[in-house]
C-alpha positions in Angstrom: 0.0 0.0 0.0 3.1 2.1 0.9 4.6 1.8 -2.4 1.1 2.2 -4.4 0.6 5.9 -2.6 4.6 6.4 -2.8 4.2 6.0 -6.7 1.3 7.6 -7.5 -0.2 10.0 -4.7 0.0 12.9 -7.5 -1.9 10.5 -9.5 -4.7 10.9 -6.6 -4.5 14.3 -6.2 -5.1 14.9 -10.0 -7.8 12.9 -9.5 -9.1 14.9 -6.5 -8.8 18.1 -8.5 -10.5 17.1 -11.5 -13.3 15.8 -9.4 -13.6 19.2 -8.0 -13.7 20.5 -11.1 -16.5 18.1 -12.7 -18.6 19.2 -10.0 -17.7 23.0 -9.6 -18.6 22.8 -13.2 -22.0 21.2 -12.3 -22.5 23.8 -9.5 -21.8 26.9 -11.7 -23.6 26.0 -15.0 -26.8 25.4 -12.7 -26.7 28.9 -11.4 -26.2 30.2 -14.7 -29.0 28.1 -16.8 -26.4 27.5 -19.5 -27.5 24.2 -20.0 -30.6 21.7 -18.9 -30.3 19.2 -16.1 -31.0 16.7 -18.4 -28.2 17.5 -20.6 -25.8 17.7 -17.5 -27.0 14.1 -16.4 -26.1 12.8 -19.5 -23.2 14.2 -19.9 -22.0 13.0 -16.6 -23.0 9.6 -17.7 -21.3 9.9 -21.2 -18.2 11.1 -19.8 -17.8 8.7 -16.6 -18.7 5.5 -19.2 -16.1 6.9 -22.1 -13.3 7.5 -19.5 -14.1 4.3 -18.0 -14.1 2.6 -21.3 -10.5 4.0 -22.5 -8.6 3.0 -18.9 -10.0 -0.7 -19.8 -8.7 -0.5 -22.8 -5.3 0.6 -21.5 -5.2 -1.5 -18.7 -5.9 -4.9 -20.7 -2.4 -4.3 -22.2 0.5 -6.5 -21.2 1.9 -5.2 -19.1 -0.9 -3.9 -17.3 -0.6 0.1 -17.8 -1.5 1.5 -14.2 -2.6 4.8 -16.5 -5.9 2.5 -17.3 -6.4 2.1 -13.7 -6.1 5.3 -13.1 -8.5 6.1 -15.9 -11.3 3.7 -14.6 -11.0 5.2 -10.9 -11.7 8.7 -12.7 -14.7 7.6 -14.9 -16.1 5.8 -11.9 -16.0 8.9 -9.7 -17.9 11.2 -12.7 -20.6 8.7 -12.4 -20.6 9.0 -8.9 -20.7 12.7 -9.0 -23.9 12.6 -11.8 -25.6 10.4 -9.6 -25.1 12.5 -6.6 -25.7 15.2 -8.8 -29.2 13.5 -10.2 -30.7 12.2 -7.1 -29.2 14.4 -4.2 -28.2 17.9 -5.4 -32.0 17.7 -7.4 -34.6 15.0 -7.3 -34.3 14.2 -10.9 -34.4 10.7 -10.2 -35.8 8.7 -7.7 -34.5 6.8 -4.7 -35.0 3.4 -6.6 -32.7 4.8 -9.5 -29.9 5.7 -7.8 -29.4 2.6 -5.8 -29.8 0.6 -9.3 -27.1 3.2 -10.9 -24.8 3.0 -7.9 -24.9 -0.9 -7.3 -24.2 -1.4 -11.4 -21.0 0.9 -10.7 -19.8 -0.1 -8.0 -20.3 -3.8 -8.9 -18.6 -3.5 -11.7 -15.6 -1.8 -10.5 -15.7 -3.8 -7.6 -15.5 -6.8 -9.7 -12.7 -5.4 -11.4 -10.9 -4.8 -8.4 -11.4 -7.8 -7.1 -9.9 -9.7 -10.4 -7.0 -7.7 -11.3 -5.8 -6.6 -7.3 -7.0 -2.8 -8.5 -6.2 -0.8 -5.4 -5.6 1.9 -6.9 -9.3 2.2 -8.5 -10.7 1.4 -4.9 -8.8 4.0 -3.7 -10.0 6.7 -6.2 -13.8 5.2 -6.5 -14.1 5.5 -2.7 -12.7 9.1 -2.2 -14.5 10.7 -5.3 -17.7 8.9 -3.7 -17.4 10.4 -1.0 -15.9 13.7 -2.2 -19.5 14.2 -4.6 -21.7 14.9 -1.8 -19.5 16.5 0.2 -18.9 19.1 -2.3 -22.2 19.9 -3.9 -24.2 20.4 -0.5 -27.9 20.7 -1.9 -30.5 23.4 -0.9 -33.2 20.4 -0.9 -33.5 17.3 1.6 -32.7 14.2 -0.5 -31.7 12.5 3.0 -33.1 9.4 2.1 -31.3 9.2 -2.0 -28.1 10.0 0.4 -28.4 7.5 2.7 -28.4 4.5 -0.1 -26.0 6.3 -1.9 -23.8 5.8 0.9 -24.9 2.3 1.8 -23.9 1.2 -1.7 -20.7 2.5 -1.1 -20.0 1.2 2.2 -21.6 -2.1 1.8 -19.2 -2.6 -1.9 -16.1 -1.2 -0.1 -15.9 -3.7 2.9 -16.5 -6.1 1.0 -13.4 -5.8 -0.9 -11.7 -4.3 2.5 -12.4 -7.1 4.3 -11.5 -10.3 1.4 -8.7 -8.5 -0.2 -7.2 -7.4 3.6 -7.2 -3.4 2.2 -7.8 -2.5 5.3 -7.3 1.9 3.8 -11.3 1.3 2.4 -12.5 0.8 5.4 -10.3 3.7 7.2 -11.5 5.9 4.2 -15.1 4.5 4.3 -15.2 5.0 8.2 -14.1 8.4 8.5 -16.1 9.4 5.0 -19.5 8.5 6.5 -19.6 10.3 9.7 -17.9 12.9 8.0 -20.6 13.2 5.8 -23.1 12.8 8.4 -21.6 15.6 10.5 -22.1 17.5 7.2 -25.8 16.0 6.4 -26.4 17.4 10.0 -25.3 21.0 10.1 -26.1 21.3 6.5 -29.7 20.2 6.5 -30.5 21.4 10.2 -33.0 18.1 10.2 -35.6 18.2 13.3 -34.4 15.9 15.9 -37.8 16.0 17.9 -39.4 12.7 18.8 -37.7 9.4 19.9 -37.6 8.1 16.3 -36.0 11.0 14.3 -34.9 10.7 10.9 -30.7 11.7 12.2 -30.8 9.2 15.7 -32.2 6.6 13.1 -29.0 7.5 10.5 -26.9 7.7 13.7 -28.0 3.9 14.7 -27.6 2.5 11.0 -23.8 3.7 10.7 -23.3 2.4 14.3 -24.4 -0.7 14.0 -23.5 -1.2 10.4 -19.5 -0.4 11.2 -19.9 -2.4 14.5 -21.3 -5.5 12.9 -18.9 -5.3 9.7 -15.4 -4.0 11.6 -16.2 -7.5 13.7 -16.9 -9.6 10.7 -13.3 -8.0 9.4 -11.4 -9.2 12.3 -13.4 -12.4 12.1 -11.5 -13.0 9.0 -8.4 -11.7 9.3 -7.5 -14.7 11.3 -9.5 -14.1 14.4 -7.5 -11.3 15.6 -9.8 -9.0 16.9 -7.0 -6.2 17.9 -5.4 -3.4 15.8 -7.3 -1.1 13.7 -10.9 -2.6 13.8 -10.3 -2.3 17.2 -9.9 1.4 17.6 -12.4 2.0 14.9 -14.8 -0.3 17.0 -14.1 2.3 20.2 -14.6 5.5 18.1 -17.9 4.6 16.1 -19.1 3.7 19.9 -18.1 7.2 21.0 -19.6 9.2 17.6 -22.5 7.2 18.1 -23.1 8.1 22.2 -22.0 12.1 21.4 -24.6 11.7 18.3 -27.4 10.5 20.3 -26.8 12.1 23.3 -26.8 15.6 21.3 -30.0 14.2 19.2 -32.3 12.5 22.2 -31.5 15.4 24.7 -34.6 15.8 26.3 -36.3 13.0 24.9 -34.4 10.0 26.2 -32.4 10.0 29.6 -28.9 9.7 29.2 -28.3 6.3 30.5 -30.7 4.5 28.5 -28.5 5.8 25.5 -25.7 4.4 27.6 -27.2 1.0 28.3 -27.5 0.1 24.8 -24.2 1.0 23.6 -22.7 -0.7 26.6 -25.0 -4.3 26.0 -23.4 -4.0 22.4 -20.2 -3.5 23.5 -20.3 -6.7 25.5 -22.3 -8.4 22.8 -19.0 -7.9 21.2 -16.9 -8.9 23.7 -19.4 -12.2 24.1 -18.8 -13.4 20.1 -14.9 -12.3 20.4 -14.7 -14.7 23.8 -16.7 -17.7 22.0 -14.2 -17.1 18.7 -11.2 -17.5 20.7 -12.3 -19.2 23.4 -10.2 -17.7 25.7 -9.9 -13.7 27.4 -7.4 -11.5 25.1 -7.2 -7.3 25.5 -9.6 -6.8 22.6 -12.3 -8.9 24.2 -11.2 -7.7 27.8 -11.3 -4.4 26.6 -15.1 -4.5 25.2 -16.3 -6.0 28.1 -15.2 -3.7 30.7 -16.0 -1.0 28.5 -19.7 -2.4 28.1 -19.6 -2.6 31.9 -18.3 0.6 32.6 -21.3 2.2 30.4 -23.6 0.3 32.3 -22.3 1.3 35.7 -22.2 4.8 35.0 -25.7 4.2 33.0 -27.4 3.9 36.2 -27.1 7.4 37.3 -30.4 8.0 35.5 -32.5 5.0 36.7 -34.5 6.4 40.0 -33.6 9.9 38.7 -35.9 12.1 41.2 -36.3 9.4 44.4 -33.6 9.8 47.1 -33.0 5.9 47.2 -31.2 5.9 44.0 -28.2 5.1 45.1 -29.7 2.2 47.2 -31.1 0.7 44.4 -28.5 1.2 41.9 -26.0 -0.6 44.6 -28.5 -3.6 44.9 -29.6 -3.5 41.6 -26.2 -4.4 40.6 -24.7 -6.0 43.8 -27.1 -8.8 42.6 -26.4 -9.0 39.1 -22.6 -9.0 40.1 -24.0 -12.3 42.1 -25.4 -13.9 39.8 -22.9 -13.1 37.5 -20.0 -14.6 39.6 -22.3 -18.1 40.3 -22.7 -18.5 36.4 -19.3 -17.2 35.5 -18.1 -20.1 38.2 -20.3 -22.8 37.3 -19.6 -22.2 33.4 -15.6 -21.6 33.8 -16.5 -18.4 32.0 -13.6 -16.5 33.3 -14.7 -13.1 31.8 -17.6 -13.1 33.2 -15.9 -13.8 37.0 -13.8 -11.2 36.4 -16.7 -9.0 35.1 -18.2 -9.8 38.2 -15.2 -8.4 40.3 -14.6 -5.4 38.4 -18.7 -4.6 38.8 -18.6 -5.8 42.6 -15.5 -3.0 43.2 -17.0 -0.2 41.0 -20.2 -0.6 43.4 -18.6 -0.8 46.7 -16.9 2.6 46.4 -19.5 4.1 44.6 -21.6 3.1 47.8 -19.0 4.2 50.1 -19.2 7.9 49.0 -23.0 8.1 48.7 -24.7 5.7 51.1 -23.6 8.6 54.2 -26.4 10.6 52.8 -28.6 7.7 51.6 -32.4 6.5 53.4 -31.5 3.5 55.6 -34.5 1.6 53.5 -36.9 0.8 56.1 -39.5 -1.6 56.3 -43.0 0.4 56.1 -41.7 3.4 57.9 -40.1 1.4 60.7 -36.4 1.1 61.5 -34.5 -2.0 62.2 -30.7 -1.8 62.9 -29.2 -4.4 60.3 -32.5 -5.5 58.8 -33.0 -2.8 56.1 -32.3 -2.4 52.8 -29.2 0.1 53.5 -27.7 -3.1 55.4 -28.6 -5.9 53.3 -26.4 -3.5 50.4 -23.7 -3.7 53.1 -24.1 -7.4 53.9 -24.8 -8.2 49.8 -20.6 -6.8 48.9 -19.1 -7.8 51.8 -20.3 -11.5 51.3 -19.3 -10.4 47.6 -15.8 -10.0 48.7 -15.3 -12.8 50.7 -16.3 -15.3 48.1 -13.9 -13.9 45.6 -11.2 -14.1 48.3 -11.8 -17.9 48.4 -13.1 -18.9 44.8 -11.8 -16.5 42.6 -8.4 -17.9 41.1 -7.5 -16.3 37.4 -5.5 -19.1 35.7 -3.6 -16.7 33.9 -1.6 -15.8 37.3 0.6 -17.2 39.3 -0.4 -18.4 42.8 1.6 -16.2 44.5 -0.2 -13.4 42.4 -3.8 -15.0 43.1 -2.9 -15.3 47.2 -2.2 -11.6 47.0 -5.4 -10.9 45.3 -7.2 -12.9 47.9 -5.9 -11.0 50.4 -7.1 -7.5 48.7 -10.3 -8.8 47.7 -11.0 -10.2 51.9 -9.6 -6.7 53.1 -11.5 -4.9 51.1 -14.7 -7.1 52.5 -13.9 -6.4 55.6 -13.5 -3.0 55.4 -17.3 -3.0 54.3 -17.9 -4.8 57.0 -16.5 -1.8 59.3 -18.6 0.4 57.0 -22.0 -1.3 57.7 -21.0 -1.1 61.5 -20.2 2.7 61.6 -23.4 3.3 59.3 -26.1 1.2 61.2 -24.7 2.3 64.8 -24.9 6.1 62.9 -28.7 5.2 62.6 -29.3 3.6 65.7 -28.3 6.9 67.1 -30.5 9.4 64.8 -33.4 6.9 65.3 -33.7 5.9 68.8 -31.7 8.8 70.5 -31.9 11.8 68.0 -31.1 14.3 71.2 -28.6 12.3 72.7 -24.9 14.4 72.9 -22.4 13.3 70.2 -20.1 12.2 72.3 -22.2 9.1 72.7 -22.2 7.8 68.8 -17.8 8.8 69.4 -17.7 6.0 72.0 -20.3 3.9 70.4 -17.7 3.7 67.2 -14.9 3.5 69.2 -16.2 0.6 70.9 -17.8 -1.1 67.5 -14.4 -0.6 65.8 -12.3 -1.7 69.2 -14.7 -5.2 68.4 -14.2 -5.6 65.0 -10.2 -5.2 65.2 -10.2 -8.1 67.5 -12.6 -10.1 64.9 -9.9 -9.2 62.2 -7.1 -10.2 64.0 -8.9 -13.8 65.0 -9.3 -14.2 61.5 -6.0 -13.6 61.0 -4.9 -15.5 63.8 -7.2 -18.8 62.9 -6.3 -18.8 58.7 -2.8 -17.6 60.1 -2.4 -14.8 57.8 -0.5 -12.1 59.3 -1.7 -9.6 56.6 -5.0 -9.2 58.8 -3.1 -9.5 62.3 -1.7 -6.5 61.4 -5.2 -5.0 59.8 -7.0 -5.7 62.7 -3.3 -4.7 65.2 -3.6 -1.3 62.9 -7.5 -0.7 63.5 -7.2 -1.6 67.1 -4.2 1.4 67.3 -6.6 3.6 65.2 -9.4 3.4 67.8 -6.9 3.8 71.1 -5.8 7.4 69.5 -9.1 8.2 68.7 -10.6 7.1 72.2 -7.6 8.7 74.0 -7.6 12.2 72.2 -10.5 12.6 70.9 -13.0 11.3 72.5 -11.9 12.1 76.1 -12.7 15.9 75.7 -15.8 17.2 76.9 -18.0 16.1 79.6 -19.4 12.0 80.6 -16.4 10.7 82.3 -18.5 7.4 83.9 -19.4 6.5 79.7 -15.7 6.9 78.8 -14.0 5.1 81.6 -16.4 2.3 80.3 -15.4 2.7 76.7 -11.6 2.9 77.7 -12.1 -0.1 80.1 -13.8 -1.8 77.6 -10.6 -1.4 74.5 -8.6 -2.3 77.7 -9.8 -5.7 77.7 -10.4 -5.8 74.0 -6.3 -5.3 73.6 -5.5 -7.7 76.2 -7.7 -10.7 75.1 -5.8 -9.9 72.2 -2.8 -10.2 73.4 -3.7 -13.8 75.3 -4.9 -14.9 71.6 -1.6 -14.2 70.1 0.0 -15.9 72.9 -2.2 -18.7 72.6 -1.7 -18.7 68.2 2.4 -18.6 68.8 2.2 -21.3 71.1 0.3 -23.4 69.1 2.5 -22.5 66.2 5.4 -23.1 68.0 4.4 -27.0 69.3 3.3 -27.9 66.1 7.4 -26.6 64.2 8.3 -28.6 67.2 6.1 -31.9 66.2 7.7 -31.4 62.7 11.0 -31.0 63.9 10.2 -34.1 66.1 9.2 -36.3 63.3 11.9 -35.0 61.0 14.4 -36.3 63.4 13.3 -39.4 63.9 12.6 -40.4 60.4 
């Protein structure tokens, strides 16, 4: 392709200027009524098929003259032109006629091409395509003349892209079209109101029709779904959601627009998993993405009710469920790891907005850890501690997946600490809304002081010093807290309590790791005891 451009990019720019001039020519001798439209149509006609005619001639010459090919390219984009001309600039002919002129051009030069390896003429057919509408801009809206104008093009052009492997025609093609839709929509100013507009339903077709056919390109280039279909893929997605979100402003919430792109997205990711049968970055990449649009989709389900947040987190705290239990009973590894990534997006999007979220009572009534707040709470932390002993991603070492168990059971547990804070924070503003602040300070202190000796007996029974040391580090947390924080102010007998209370919190825990090292220590003697005797 280098060498074709190398020798004969003047070629194509000669070929580029004449087209302007063909149609400049059209333009002016319209505004001046030197001739009738009739006359210019078959002119057009007469000249595209008579230059087409001589490059075959030139071109069936041994050897092949790349003058004739040259030659064809040209006559192909003057037909082009006097179809755009005929049935977009003016409605001299019908929709039905253009798409029966186009497809008898474009099949026979793609036939050509696809015979004698022209691709050159593809080249030069494709731009002046494209380059005819562009330029002429009509005062009329032939929307519908344009639209199969450019589906005939697109629909030839990967064809040949994707069996020849000239991957430039579908680059050209791609950018062409939403080029020309860009200009289609300024140009015409087309009324966008209503769900089913005449631009969101152009928007969609291009969307879809680049989606479907950049996959079916990687699906024959060997399976490899990475490279330039790739990023095409991820743009069209993005001109698509700027498209409709510009177009169904007002109409359609945001995240609807969002969902769908993102179910396509892992649609995509879905046929590139069952190609390959195993998780690469392209299908990776599609799927998160997918997931991602979906998270951030759900922003606009709820839109108006203060529990939003409550159900978005269990709305999707479930699917990640279910989600994980067929991902594990299938071996579908994307869809575990689909899980986790949805299960961590969640938990810290409920971290920063459950603090001013409605507990979710039951009919008006309060009960501490059985509401809906709660169950969220209960829902990811029983998340996370499944992944930390289920989840294993073949791809890693075990070293790397014992480390990732670790994170993924810290992180549960620091959920757990959060459904402690925020249900004691509730108890509080429930059942003693005028009781002093100071009271909720040691009530945390306390409920923290508890769960730092439940981490380090966890850590102590699975012997994992990474939670020892959690739980050691919580447990230090809470005594500067309790010691300069919460001893100011007034209630002495309730802090002594609190203080006597971490007191013996950090002394059973001292007996437990006395107790743990001891046990440790007779069993390396047992071992060292059998060693020896063996």
């Amino acid at each position: 392709m280098k060498e074709i451009v190398y020798k004969h990019w003047t070629s194509l720019l000669g070929v580029l200027f004449v087209m302007t001039a063909f149609i400049t020519l059209f333009k002016y001798s319209v505004e001046q009524g030197w001739i009738t439209e009739a006359m210019k149509i078959g002119f057009g006609l007469l000249g595209g098929a008579g230059i087409s005619v001589i490059g075959l001639k030139l071109a069936s010459r041994v050897p092949r003259n790349p003058i004739g090919e040259i030659m064809i390219g040209m006559g192909a984009c003057i037909l082009y032109a006097t179809f755009a001309f005929a049935g977009i600039y003016y409605r001299l002919w019908d929709p039905m006629t253009i798409l029966l002129g186009m497809s008898a051009v474009t099949i026979g030069i793609s036939l050509y091409a696809l015979k004698y390896q022209a691709r050159l003429l593809m080249i030069m057919a494709m731009l002046g395509g494209l380059l005819s509408p562009l330029l002429m801009r009509p005062e009329t809206d032939q929307v519908f003349a344009l639209f199969l104008y450019m589906l005939v093009l697109n629909v030839a052009f990967f064809f040949l892209s994707i069996t020849r492997g000239w991957h430039e025609l579908r680059i050209i093609s791609f950018i062409g079209s939403w080029l020309m839709y860009i200009v289609y929509f300024i140009h015409y100013d087309p009324s966008t109101e209503g769900l089913w507009s005449m631009p969101i339903r152009y928007a969609l077709a291009a969307f879809l029709f680049y989606t479907i056919g950049l996959m079916i390109s990687s699906w024959r280039n060997k399976l490899i779904f990475e490279g330039t279909d790739l990023y095409l893929n991820g743009v069209n997605g993005i001109l698509f959601g700027f498209w409709a979100l510009l177009i169904l402003q007002g109409e359609v919430p945001y995240g609807y627009i969002l969902i769908f792109i993102g179910i396509v997205y892992m649609l995509v990711s879905f046929v590139i998993y069952q190609a390959i049968a195993k998780i690469t970055p392209s299908a990776a990449g599609f799927f998160l993405g997918g997931l991602l649009l979906l998270l951030v989709s759900l922003s606009s389900i709820g839109g108006g009710y203060d529990s939003k947040p409550l159900v978005t987190v269990l709305l999707w705290g479930i699917i990640a469920v279910f989600a994980a239990a067929i991902g594990h009973a299938k071996s579908w590894q994307l869809l575990s790891l689909g899980s986790l990534v949805t299960w961590f997006v969640v938990g810290c999007y409920w971290y920063v907005v459950t603090w001013d979220t409605p507990r979710g009572e039951w009919f008006g009534m309060y009960i501490p850890f059985l509401n809906w707040g709660a169950f969220a709470w209960i829902l990811l932390a029983a998340l996370g501690f499944y992944f930390s002993r289920k989840l294993i991603i073949p791809q890693l070492t075990d070293q790397a997946n014992l480390i990732l168990a670790r994170v993924y059971a810290l992180l549960a547990h620091l959920i757990v600490g959060g459904l402690l804070t925020r249900q004691i924070e509730n108890i509080f503003t429930e059942y003693m809304p005028d009781s002093s602040t100071v009271y909720l300070a040691l009530a945390l202190s306390v409920s923290w002081g508890c769960y730092s000796l439940l981490l380090i007996l966890w850590g102590a029974f699975y012997r994992e010093l990474l939670f020892k040391w959690f739980g050691s580090a919580v447990l230090l947390i809470v005594a500067i807290k309790a010691i300069f924080m919460d001893l100011s102010g007034q209630e002495a007998l309730y802090k002594v309590g609190v203080l006597l209370t971490l007191g013996a919190i950090s002394f059973f825990v001292t007996w437990i790791n006395g107790k743990w090292r001891m046990r440790d220590g007779e069993a390396v003697s047992l071992s060292d005891d059998a060693a020896h005797e063996s």
